[in-house]
C-alpha positions as CSV (number, residue, x, y, z in Angstrom):
1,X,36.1,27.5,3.2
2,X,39.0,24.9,2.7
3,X,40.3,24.2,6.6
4,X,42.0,20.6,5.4
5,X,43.6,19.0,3.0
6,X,43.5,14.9,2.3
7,X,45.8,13.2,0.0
8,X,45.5,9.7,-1.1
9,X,48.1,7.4,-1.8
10,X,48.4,5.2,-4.5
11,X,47.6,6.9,-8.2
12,X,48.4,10.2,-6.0
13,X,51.9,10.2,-4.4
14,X,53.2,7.1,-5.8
15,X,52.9,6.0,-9.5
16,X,51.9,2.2,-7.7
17,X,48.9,1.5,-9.8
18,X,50.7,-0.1,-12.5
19,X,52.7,-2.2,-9.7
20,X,49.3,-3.0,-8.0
21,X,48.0,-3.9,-11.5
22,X,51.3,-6.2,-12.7
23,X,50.6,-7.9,-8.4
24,X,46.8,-8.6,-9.0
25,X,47.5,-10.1,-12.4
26,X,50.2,-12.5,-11.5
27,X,48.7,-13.2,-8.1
28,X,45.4,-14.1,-8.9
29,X,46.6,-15.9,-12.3
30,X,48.0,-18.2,-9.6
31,X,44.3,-19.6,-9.3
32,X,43.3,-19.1,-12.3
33,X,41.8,-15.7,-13.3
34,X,43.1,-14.5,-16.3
35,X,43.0,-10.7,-15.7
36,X,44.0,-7.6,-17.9
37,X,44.5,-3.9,-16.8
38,X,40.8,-3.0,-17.5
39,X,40.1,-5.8,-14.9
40,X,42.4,-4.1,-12.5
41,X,40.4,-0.5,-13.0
42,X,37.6,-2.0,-12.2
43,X,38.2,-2.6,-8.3
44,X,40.9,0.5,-8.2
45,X,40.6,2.6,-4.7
46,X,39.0,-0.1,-3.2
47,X,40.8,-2.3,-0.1
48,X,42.9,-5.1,-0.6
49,X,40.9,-7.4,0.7
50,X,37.5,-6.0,-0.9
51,X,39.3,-6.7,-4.1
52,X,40.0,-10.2,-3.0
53,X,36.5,-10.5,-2.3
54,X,35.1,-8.6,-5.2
55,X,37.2,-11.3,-7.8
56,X,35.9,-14.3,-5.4
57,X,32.7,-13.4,-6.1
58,X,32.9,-13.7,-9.8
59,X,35.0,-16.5,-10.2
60,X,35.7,-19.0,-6.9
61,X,39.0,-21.0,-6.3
62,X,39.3,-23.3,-3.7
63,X,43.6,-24.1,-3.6
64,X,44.2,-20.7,-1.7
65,X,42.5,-18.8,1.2
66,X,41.3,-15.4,0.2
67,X,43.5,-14.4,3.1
68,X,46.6,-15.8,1.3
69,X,45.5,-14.0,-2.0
70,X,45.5,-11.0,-0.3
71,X,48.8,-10.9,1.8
72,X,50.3,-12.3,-1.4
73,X,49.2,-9.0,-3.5
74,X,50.4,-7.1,-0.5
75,X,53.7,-8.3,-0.5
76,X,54.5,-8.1,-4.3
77,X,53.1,-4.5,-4.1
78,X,55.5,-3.8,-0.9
79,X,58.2,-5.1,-3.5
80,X,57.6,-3.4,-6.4
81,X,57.1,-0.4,-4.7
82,X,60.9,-0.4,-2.9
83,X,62.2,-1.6,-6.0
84,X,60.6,0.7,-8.8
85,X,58.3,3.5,-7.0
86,X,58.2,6.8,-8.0
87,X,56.7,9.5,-7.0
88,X,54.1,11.0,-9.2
89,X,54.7,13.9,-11.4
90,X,54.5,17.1,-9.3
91,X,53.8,15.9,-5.7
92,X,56.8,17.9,-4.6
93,X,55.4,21.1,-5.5
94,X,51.6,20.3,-4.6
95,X,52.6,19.3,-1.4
96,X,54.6,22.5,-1.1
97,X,51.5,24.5,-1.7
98,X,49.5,23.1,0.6
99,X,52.2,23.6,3.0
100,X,52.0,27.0,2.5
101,X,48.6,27.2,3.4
102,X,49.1,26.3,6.8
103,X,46.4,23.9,7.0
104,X,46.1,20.5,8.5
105,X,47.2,18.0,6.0
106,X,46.7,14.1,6.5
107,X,47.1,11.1,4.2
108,X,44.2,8.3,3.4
109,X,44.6,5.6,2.0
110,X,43.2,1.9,1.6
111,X,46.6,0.6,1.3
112,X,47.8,-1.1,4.9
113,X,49.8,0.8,7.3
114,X,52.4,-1.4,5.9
115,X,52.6,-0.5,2.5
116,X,51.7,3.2,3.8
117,X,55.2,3.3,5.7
118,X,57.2,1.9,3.1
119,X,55.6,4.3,0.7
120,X,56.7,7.3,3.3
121,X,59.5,6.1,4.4
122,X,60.8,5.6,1.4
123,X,60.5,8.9,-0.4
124,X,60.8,10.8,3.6
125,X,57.2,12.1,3.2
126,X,56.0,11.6,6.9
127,X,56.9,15.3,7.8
128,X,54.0,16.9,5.5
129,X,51.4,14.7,7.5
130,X,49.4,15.4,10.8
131,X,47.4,12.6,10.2
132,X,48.2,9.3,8.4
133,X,45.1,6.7,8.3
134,X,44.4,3.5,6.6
135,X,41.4,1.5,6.0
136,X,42.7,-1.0,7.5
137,X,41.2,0.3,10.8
138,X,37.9,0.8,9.3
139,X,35.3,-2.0,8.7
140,X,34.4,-0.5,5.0
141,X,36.8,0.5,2.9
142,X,36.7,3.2,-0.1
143,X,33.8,4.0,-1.5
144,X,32.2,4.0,2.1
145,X,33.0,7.2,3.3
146,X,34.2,5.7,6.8
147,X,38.0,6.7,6.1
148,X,37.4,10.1,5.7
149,X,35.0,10.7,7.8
150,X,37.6,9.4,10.5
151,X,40.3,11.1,9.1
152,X,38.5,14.7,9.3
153,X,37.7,13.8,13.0
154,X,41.0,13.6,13.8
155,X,42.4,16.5,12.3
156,X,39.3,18.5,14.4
157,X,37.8,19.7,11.3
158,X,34.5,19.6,9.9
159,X,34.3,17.0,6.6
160,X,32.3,19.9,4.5
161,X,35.4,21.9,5.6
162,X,38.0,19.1,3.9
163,X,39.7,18.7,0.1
164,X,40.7,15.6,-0.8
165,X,42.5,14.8,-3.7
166,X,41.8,10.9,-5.6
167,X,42.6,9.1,-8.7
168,X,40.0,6.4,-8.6
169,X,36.2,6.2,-8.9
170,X,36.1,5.3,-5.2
171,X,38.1,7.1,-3.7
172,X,36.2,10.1,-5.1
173,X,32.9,8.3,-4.2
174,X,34.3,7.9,-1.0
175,X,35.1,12.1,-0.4
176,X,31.8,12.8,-1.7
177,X,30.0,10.7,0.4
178,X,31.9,12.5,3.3
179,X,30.3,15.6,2.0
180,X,34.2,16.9,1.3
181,X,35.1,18.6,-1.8
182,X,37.3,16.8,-3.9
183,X,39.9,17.1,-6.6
184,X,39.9,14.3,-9.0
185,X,43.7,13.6,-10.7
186,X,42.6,10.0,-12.8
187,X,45.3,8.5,-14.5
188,X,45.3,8.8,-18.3
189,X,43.7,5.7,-19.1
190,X,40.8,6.8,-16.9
191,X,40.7,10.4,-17.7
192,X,37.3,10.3,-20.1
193,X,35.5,8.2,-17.2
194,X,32.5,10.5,-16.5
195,X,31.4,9.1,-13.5
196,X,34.6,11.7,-12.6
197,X,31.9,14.6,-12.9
198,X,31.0,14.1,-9.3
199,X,34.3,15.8,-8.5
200,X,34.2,19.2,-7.8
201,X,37.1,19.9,-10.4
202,X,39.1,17.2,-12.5
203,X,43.0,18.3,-12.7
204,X,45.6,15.8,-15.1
205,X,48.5,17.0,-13.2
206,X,49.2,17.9,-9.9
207,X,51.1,20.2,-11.3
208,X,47.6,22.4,-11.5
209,X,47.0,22.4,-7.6
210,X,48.0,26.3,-6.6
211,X,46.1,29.5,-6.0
212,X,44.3,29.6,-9.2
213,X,42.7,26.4,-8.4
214,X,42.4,26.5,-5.0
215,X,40.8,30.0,-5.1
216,X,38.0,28.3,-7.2
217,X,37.4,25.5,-4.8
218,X,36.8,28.3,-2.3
219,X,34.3,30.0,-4.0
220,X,36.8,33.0,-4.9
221,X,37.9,32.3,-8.8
């Protein structure tokens, strides 16, 4: 039975993956990495600094710390996100839903707390949340299943007991790990990914989240 509902953030509120793509291209162009979306996809979900890391890894620069790098995407992402953000398709209603459920509902993300709050703040979203968390306070990020696991502790309920809804490999990774069920909403040009089978159901809009589905999640469809 479904006692809890998890919603991450970017890909799943906020349409901020193309903003987070446009940041990591010009930011880490600045020391040489030519990178394209597909680059982008491939460190999707994961923490800021893990992505820092990740491209590091592969190709080393010396001009900048990977501290700068980091706070530099941040701040470009913060930006864009005041500038241009929109909400995703259908959050309204899905968040509506789940309202009506009278569950606990909290939001988990690997963004910082301070691209979280401008994200909230901005569209007035802190009033469907119980529990906001961030990665930030963990010492793994998505896929380790640390921020969920956390985030279900706080809200008193039982992980096997939790939903959470994802766009990225890792963030579903992440929920499964947790041993939550999980909604996978990928963004089109990650829809035919099959590593997205893990999910317990794959949705293209939120849009689909109502009774139908949720009635198949718990075990009634």
């Amino acid at each position: 039975m479904i006692k809890a509902v998890i919603f991450d953030m970017d890909g799943i509120l906020i349409d901020s993956e193309p903003i987070w793509h446009e940041a990591e291209i010009k930011v880490f162009g600045r020391v040489g990495l030519e990178m394209t979306v597909g680059d982008c996809l491939k460190t999707q979900g994961l923490r800021v600094d893990e992505v820092v890391d990740f491209w590091y890894r592969q190709h080393p620069w010396t001009a900048v710390s990977k501290t700068d790098i980091a706070d530099q995407i941040v701040e470009a992402v913060i930006v864009g996100v005041k500038q241009r953000g929109v909400l995703i398709d259908g959050v309204e209603q899905a968040l509506g839903f789940v309202g009506s459920l009278r569950l606990p509902v909290a939001l988990a993300s690997s963004s910082s707390y301070a691209l979280i709050d401008a994200v909230i703040d901005k569209f007035d979203l802190r009033s469907h949340f119980d529990v906001i968390y961030s990665t930030q306070e963990e010492a793994l990020g998505k896929p380790h299943p640390g921020v969920y696991i956390t985030t279900a502790r706080k809200m008193q309920v039982p992980t096997d007991h939790c939903v959470a809804i994802e766009d990225s490999i890792n963030g579903v990774l992440s929920a499964k790990a947790a041993r939550m069920a999980c909604i996978a909403v990928p963004e089109q040009v990650a829809r035919y990914d099959r590593r997205f089978g893990i999910a317990d159901c794959q949705i293209e809009s939120l849009h689909q989240i109502g009774p139908e589905l949720w009635a198949t999640l718990s075990g009634n469809g």
